[in-house]
TORROSE-558942 format. One record per residue (C-alpha): residue number from 1; x, y, z. Coordinates in pm, whole numbers, plus 50000, padded with zeros to 5 digits. Layout:
NODE  nuvex      X      Y      Z
NODE    NUM      X      Y      Z
...
# end
This chain:
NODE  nuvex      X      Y      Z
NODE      1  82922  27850  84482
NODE      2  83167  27847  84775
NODE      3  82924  27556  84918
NODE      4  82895  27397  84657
NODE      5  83335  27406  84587
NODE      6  83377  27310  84943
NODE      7  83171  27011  84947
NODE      8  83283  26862  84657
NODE      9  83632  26833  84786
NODE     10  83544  26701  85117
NODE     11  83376  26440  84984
NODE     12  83624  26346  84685
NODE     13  83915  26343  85005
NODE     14  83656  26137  85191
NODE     15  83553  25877  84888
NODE     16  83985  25870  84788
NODE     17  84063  25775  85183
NODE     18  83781  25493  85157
NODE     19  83867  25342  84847
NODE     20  84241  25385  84957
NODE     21  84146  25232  85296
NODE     22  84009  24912  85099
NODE     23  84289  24870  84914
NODE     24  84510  24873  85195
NODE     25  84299  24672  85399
NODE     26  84447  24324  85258
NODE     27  84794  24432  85294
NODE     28  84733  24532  85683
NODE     29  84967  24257  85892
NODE     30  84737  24328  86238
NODE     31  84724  24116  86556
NODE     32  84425  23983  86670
NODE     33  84217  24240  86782
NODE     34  84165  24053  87132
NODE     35  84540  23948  87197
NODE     36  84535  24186  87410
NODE     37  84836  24069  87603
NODE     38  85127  23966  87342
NODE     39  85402  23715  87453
NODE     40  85751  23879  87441
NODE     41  86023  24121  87640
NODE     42  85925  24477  87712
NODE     43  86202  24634  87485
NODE     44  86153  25054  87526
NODE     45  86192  25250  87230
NODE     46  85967  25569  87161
NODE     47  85610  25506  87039
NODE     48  85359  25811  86915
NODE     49  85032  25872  86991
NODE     50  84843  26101  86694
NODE     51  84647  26305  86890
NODE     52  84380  26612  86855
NODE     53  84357  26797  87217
NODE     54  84464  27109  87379
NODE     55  84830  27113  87414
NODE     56  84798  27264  87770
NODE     57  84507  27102  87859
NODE     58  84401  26812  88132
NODE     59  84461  26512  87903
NODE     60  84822  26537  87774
NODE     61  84980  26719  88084
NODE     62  84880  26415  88264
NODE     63  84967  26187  88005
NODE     64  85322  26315  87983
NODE     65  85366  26357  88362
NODE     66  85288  25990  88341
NODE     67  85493  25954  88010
NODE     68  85827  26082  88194
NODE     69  85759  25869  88502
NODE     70  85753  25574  88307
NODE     71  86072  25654  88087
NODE     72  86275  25668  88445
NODE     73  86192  25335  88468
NODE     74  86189  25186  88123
NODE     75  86529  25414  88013
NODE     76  86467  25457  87666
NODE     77  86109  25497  87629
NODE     78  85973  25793  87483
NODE     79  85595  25894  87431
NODE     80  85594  26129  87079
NODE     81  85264  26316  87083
NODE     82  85171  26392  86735
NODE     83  84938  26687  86789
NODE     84  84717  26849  86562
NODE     85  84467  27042  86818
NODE     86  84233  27178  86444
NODE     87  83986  26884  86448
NODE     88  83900  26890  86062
NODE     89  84315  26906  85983
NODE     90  84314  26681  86227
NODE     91  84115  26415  86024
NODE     92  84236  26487  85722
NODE     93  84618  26386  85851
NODE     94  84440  26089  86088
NODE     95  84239  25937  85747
NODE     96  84528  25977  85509
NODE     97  84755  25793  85754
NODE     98  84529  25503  85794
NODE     99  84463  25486  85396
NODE    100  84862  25424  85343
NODE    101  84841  25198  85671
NODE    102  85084  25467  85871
NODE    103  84928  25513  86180
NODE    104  85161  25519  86471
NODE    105  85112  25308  86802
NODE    106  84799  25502  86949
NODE    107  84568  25768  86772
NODE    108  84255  25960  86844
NODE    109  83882  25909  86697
NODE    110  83566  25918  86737
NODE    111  83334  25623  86648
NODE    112  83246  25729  86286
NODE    113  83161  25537  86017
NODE    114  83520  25558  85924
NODE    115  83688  25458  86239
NODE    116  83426  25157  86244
NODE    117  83568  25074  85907
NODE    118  83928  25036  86077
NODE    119  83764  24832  86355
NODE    120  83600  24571  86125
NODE    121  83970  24552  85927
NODE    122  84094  24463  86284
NODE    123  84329  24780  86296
NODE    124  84183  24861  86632
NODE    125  84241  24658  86947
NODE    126  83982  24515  87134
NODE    127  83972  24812  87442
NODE    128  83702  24615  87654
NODE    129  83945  24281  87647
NODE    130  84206  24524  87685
NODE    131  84029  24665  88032
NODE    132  83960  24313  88160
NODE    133  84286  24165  88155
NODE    134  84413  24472  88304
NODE    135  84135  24490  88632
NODE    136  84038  24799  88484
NODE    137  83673  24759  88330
NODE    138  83462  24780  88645
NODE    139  83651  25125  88714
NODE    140  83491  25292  88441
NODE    141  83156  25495  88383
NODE    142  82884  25283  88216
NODE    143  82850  25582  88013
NODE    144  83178  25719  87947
NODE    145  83292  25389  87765
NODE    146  82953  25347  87633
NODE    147  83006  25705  87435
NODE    148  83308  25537  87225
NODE    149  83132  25241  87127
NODE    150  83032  25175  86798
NODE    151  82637  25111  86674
NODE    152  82748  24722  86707
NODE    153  82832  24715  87071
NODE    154  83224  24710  87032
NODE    155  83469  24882  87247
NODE    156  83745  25010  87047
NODE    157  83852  25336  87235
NODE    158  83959  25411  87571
NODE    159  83835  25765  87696
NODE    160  84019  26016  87884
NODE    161  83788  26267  87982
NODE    162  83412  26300  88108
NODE    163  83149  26564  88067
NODE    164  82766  26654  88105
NODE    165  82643  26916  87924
NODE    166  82398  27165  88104
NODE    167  82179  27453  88024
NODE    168  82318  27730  88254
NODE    169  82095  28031  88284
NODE    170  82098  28380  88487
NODE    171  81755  28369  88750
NODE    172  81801  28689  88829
NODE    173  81765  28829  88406
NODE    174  81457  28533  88398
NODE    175  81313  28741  88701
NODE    176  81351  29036  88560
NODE    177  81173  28956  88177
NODE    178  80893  28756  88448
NODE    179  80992  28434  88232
NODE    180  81026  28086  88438
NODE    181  81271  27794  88323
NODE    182  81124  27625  88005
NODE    183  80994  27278  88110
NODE    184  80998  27106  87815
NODE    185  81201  27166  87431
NODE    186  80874  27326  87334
NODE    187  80888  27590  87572
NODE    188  81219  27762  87442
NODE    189  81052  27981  87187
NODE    190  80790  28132  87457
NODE    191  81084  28195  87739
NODE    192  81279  28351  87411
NODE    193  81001  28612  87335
NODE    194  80950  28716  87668
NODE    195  81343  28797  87736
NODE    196  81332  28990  87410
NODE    197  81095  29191  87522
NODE    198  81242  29266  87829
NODE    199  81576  29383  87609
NODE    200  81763  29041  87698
NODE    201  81949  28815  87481
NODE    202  81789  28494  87533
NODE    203  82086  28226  87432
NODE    204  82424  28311  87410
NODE    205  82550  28085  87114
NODE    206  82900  28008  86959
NODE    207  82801  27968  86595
NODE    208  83161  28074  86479
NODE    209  83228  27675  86550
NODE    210  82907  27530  86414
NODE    211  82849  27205  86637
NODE    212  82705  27419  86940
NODE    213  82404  27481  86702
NODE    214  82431  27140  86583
NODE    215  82401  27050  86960
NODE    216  81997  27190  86953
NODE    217  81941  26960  86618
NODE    218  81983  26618  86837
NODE    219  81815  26781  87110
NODE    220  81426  26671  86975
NODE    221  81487  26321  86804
NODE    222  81671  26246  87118
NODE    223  81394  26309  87320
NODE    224  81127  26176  87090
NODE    225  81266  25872  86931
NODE    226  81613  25814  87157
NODE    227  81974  25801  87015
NODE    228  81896  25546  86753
NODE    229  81826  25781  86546
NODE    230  82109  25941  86479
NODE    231  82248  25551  86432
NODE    232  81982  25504  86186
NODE    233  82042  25845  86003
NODE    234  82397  25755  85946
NODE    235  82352  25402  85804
NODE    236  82044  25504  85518
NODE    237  81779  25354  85748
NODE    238  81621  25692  85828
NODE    239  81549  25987  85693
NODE    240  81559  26363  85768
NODE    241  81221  26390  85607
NODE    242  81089  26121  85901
NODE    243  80904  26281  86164
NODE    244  81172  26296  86416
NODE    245  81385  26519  86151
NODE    246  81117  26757  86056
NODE    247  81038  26786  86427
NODE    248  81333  26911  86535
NODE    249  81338  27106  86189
NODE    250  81054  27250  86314
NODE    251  81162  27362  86688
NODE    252  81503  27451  86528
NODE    253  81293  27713  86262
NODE    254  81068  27814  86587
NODE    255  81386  27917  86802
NODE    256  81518  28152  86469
NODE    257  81165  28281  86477
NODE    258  81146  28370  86854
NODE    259  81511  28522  86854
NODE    260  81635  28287  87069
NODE    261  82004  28377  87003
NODE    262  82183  28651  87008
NODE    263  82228  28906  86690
NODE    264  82492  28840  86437
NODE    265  82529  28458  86611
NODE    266  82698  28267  86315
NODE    267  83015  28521  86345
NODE    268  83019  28527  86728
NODE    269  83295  28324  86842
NODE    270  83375  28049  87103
NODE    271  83494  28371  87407
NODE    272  83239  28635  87326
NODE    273  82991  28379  87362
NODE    274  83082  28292  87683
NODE    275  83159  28646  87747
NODE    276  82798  28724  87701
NODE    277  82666  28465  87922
NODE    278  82922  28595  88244
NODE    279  82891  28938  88187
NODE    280  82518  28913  88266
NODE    281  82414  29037  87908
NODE    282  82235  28688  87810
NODE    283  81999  28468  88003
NODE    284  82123  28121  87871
NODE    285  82446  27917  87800
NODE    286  82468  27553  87694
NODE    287  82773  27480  87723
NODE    288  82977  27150  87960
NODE    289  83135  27087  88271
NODE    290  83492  27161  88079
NODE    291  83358  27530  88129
NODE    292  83340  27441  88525
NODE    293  83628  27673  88597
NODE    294  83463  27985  88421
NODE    295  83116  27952  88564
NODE    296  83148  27836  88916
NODE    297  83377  28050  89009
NODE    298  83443  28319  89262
NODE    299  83590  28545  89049
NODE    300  83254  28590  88816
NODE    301  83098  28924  88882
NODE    302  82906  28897  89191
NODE    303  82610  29056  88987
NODE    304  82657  28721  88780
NODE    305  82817  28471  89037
NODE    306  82519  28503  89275
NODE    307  82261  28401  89015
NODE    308  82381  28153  88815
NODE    309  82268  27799  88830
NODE    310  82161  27511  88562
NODE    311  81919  27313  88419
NODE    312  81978  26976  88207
NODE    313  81789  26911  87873
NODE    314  81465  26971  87889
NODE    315  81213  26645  87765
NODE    316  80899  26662  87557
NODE    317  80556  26506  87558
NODE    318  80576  26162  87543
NODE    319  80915  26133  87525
NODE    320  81131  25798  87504
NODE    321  81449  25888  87687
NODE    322  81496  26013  88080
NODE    323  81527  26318  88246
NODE    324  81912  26197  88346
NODE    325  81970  26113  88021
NODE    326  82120  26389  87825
NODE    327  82460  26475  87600
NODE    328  82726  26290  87812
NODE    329  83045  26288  87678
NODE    330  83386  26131  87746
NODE    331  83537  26316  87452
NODE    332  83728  26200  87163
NODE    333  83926  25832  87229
NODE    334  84203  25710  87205
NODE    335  84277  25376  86962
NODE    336  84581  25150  87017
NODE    337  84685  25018  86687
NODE    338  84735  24654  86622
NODE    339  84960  24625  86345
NODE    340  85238  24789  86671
NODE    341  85074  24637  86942
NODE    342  85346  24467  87141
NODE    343  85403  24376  87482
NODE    344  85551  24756  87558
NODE    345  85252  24913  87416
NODE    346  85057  24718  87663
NODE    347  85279  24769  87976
NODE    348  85292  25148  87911
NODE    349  84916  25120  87843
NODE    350  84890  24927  88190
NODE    351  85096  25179  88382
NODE    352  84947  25475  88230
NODE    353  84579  25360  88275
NODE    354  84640  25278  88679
NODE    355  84825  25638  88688
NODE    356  84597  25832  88512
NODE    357  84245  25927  88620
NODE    358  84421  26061  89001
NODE    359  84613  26307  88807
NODE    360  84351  26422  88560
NODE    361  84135  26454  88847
NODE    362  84372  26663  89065
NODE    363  84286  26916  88748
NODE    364  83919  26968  88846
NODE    365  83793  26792  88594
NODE    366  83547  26444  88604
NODE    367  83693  26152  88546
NODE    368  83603  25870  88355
NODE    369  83663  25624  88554
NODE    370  83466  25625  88940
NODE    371  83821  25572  89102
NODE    372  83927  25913  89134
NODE    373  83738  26178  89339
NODE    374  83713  26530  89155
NODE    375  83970  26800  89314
NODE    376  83737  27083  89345
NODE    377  83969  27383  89312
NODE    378  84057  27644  89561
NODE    379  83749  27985  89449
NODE    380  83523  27735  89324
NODE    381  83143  27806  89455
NODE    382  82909  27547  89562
NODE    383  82754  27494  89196
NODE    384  83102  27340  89118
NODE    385  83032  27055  89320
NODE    386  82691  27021  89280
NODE    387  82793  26970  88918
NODE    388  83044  26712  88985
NODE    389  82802  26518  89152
NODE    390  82539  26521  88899
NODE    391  82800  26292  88667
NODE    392  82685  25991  88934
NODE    393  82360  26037  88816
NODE    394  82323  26005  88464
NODE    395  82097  25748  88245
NODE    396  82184  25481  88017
NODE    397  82110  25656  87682
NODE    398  82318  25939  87544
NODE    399  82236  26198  87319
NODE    400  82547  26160  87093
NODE    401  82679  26492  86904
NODE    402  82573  26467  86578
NODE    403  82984  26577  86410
NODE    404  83067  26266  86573
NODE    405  82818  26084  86382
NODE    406  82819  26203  86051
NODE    407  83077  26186  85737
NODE    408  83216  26492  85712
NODE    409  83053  26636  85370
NODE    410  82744  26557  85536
NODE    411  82843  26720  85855
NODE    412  82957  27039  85723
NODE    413  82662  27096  85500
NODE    414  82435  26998  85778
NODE    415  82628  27282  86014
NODE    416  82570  27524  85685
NODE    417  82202  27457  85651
NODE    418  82111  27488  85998
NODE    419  82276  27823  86037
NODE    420  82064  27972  85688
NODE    421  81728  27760  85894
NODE    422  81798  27964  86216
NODE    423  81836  28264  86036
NODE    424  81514  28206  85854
NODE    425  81663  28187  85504
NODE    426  81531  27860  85431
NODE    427  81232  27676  85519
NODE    428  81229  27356  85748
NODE    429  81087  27160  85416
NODE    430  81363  27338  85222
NODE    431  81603  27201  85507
NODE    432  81479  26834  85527
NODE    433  81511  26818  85136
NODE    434  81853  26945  85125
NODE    435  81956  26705  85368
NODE    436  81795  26427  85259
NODE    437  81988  26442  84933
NODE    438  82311  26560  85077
NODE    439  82282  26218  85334
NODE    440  82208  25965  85005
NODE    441  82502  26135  84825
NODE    442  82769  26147  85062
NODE    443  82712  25782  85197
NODE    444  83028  25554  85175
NODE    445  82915  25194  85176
# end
């Protein structure tokens, strides 16, 4: 019943903020999307950037370091960070402001069906013009600006971070259960049954926050069909019920069977999950690079430190996409809004795009552009590196996260579903029907 409740409202707030955003649409007085360098004096006043990060994380201490430096010379300027770190209040506030046309100068989003809906009102500038006429495009990653693209090739968001996702694992509990590295998706459930026998908790997950688990659900049509999937999925021109749904169905149903992840794993939160994986109690962790600090790091139990390494997604028989090609992802980005675009929004923009990736990289972290060489911090161990350096080698093709993807009624019964299909409650058939009709239902042309 509580399913059932909770679904219904997200998708009336979801249908009100489309049919809201229509009406709006005509009333929208927006710039050209690709005037992306206004005629006019730079007058500073404050602006506001909606925003859903971690207040004391890499993105917005840079940002206002670079926010403050700025002001000293523009007296009068003021950056007003709107944060709302809770991603689903966080789209709630972001979709209700764009409905009543309120959104402030910049704002955060993923490339959803909603934001693309913005984009084709021409509410969102034009970020690869934007890059050009600054001499900033050829300092990105192929693939961090190619995450924020939308399905028709358009550039609407700049990114601020970048990330690979890995598979890190414990040799030394592998050795013990006499299990070796699975090779390909298919070989999960076998290295799971063997580390439960040996007493070992094959995969420490956090399904407190549902999208880790929704990670392993693009994992197989990824591999067997390639990201356009997902695209397809989205847009009614595929179905769970194809074969690239049931198969990863399938392997999801297959991992539940073979115990793959820990006891009690839908309650276990973001830290004991981790805590499981460093204390040396699980074998397996798939988790990113924004976790660099915690697992290459002298200060793991030597027990731990001294056998961990990682693996990247694993492929499949006859699979369409790379070995280097893999979740990749530059994070949520960052919109500039047209209807406030002005010749100060771009000169901040300017200053603040030059500034930044030196002083998000000074943080440890990768950045998205290849301009600025990753600080490794002081205790780090070799694997940190190593890491660092794999972001130089990645493929063309992402494997997108699926919450980024999806409308949100669809998303959050998809997370619900996959947790009762892990847990064996429901049957993959059970699971492709349920989402098959949950897709058609939720749709908003």
């Amino acid at each position: 019943m509580f399913r059932t409740s909770r679904k219904t409202a997200i998708v009336a707030t979801v249908a009100a903020a489309a049919l809201a955003l229509t009406a709006c649409a005509g009333g929208a007085q927006s710039v050209d999307p690709s005037n992306v360098n206004p005629e006019g004096e730079i007058v500073p006043r404050e602006i506001s950037w909606l925003l859903s990060r971690p207040a004391d994380g890499g993105v917005i201490t840079a940002m206002q370091q670079i926010a403050e430096e700025y002001a000293a010379e523009h007296p009068g300027f003021a950056l007003n960070l709107i944060t709302t770190p809770d991603r689903p209040s966080y789209i709630q506030k972001y979709e209700t402001l764009a409905a009543a046309n309120q959104l402030p100068e910049l704002f955060d989003t993923d490339a959803t069906p909603f934001a693309q809906k913005l984009a084709g009102q021409g509410r969102m500038l034009d970020i690869d013009a934007l890059l050009e006429d600054l001499g900033l495009a050829d300092d990105y990653r192929e693939t961090a600006l190619n995450y924020q693209r939308f399905d028709d090739g358009t550039l609407r968001m700049v990114p601020f971070e970048f990330q690979l996702e890995f598979f890190w694992y414990n040799q030394a509990l592998l050795d013990q259960a006499g299990v070796q590295l699975p090779a390909t998706l298919d070989d999960f459930p076998k290295v799971c049954e063997g580390l439960r026998a040996a007493g070992i908790t094959p995969i420490a997950l956090n399904g407190q926050d549902q999208w880790p688990l929704e990670r392993y659900m693009a994992y197989y049509p990824f591999r067997m069909v390639g990201p356009e999937y997902i695209q397809d999925l989205k847009n009614g021109d595929a179905n769970f019920s194809d074969p690239a749904g049931r198969a990863a169905a399938e392997w999801l149903s297959s991992l539940g069977q073979a115990g793959c992840f820990q006891e009690g794993f839908s309650s276990t939160g973001y830290a004991d999950a981790q805590a499981l994986f460093t204390s040396g109690k699980a074998a397996i962790y798939n988790t990113g690079t924004w976790e660099l600090g915690n697992l290459a790091t002298e200060s793991l139990d030597s027990g731990v430190r001294d056998n961990v390494d990682y693996f990247t997604l694993p492929t499949i028989d006859g699979a369409v996409t790379a070995d280097n090609e893999y979740v990749t992802p530059s994070g949520i980005g960052m919109a500039v809004n047209t209807k406030t675009y002005d010749p100060l929004v771009r000169d901040f923009l300017a200053f603040a795009l030059e500034r930044y990736p030196t002083l998000y990289a000074a943080t440890g972290a990768i950045s998205p552009t290849v301009s600025a060489e990753t600080v490794i911090p002081g205790g780090a161990t070799p694997l940190y590196e190593q890491a660092v350096s794999q972001a130089d080698d990645t493929g063309g093709a992402i494997a997108m996260p699926w919450d980024t993807q999806l409308d949100p009624a669809t998303n959050t019964r998809l997370q619900q579903e996959l947790t009762l299909l892990v847990q064996g409650d429901i049957t993959p058939d059970q699971f492709v029907e349920t989402m098959d009709a949950a897709i058609s239902e939720n749709r908003v042309e």
